[in-house]
N, C-alpha and C positions, 0 to 999 in steps of 0.2 A: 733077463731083460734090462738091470740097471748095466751091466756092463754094457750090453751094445749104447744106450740112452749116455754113456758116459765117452765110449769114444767116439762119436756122435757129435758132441759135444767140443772135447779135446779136439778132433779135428776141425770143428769148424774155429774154432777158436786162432791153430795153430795156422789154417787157411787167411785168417783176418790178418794175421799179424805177418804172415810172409808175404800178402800182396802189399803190406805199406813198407815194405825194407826197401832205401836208397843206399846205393853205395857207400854214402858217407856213413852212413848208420854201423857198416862193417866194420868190426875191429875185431883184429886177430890180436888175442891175449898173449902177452910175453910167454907166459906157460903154456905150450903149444905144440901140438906133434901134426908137422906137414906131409903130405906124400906129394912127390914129384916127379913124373915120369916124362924123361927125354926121348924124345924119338930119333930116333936112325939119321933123318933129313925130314923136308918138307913135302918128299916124293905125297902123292895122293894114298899111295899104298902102306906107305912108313906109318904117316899120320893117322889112317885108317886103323893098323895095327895098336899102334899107340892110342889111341882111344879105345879098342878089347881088351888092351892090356890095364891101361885104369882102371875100366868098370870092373873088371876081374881082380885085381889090387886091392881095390876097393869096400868091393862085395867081400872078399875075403876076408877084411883088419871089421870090416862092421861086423861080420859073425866072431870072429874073436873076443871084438871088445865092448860090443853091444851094452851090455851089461856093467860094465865100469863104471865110475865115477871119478875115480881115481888117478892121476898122470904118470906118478910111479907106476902102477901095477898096470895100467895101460902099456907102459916103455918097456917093461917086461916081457908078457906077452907079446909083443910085438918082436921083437927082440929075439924069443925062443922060436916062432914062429917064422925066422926068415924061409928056412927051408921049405917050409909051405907055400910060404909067397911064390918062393922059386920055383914050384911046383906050376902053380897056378901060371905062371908066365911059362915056363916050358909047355902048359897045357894048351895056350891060345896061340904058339908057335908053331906048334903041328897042326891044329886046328886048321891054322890060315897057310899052311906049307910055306912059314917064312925060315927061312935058313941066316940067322944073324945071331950075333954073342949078345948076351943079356947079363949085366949086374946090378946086384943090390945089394945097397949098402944102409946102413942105419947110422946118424949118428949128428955133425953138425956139417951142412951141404952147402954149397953158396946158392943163392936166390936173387936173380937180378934185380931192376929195381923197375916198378910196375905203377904205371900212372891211370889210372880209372875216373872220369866223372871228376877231375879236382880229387879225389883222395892218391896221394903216392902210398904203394906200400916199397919201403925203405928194402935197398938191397943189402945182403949182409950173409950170413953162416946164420942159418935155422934148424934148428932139430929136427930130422926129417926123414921118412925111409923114402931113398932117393932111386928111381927104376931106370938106368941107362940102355936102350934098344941100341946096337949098336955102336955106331960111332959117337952117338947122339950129340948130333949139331944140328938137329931139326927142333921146331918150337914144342914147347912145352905144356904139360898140363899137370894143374894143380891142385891139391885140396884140402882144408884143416881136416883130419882126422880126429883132433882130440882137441879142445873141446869140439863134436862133432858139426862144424859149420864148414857145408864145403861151399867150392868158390869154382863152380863149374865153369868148363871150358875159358881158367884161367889161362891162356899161352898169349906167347908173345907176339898179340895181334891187337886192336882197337878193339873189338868185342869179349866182352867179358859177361857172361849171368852169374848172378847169383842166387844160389837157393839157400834153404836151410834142408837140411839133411832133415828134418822131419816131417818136412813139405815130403820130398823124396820119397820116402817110407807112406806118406798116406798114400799119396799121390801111386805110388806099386802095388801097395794092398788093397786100396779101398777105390 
């Protein structure tokens, strides 16, 4: 009974505090591990793809590194873990009978430069396991993995959400 009374709790708590988050409020820490994945183009179907390939990217580095605290041993795992990844993206290729080359890379990727609400986030070479569909000159999506605040349906459009990745988690289990 005290555990459920406890995350009960925790989540209403962590609910208060992700409905008062304004963009400006985001900051992504120097120490930081991004996922990026480019789509093929803008096609309806590229970007379709591109967004099951995320959530699946995604879902898979959170069951890895769930548990972490750590950025090293995060970069690690991540790291040993590509072949996985690329697992999981060959899985939602066939899935969706998409016939296009796919790479992934880890390491420092370029990151255009991203204006939200008054906040830029500055372009540059970010630490990042970066997911290319394709040719990938189609918009983008983005998200901190490490420390876990993603930055949903970041692409290179005017609309940007952001959640906290523990909203996320309540928000799926509860």
């Amino acid at each position: 009974m005290k555990k459920i009374i406890t995350i009960i709790i925790v989540s209403i708590i962590f609910v208060s505090i992700s409905q008062h988050v304004k963009a400006e409020d985001v900051i992504i820490p120097d120490e930081a591990i991004r996922l990026r994945v480019l789509a093929n183009s803008n096609d309806v179907y590229d970007q379709e793809v591109k967004m099951a390939v995320s959530m699946g990217v995604q879902d898979e580095i959170y069951n890895l590194i769930k548990d972490e605290d750590n950025i090293d041993d995060s970069r690690k795992i991540i790291k040993e873990n590509i072949p996985k990844i690329e697992s999981v993206v060959e899985k939602i290729f066939r899935e969706k009978n998409y016939v296009k080359t796919f790479k992934v890379s880890y390491g420092q990727n370029y990151f255009p430069e991203k204006v939200y609400k008054g906040v830029t986030y500055k372009e540059g070479e970010y630490e990042s396991l970066l997911v290319t569909l394709g040719e990938g000159k189609g918009d983008n999506w983005w998200c901190v993995l490490f420390p876990p605040l993603c930055l949903i349906e970041a692409e290179e459009s005017d609309e940007v959400e952001y959640k906290f990745f523990v909203q996320e988690l309540i928000d799926k289990y509860f």
